[in-house]
Legacy VTK file of the C-alpha trace (Angstrom):
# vtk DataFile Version 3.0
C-alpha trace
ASCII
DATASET POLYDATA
POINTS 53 float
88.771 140.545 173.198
91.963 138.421 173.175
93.649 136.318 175.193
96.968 137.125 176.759
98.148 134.054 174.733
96.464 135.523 171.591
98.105 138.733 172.175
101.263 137.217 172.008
100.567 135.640 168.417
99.516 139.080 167.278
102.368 141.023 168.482
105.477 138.719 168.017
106.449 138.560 171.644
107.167 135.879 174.181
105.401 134.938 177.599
107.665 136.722 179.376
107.509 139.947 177.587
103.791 139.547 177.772
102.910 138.980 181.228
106.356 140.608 182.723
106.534 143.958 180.377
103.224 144.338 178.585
100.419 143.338 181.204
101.337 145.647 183.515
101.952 148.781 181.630
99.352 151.103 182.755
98.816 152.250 178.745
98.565 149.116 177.495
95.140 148.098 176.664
93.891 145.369 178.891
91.593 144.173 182.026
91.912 141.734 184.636
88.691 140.081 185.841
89.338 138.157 188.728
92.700 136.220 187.965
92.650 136.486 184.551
94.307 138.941 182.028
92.243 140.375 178.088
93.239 142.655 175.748
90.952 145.002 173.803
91.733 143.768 170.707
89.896 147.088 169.330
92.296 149.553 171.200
95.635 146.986 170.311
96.067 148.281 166.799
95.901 152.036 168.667
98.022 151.380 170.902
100.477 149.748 168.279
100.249 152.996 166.396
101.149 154.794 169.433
103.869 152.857 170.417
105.074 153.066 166.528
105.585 157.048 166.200
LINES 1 54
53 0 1 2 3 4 5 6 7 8 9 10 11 12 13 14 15 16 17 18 19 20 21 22 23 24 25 26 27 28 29 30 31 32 33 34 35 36 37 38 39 40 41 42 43 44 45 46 47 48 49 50 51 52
């Protein structure tokens, strides 16, 4: 499980690509418990494939 922040690192993108673009894509792999954002960091590499053909 990453971090929003972590996610970042690991995909070369700002903040506001992140939590403006990415976070609220409905195929992109993450949960929201309460008011905070994860990422599968399992499915992330998936969905990087995906995202790549």
């Amino acid at each position: 499980m990453l971090t929003p922040i972590e996610g970042m690192k690991e995909l070369g993108v700002g903040r506001n690509a992140m939590y403006g673009d990415l976070l609220k894509r409905k195929d992109f792999p993450c949960f929201k418990i309460g008011s905070k954002y994860y990422i599968n960091s399992q499915k992330l590499q998936d969905w990087i494939d995906k995202q790549c053909k």
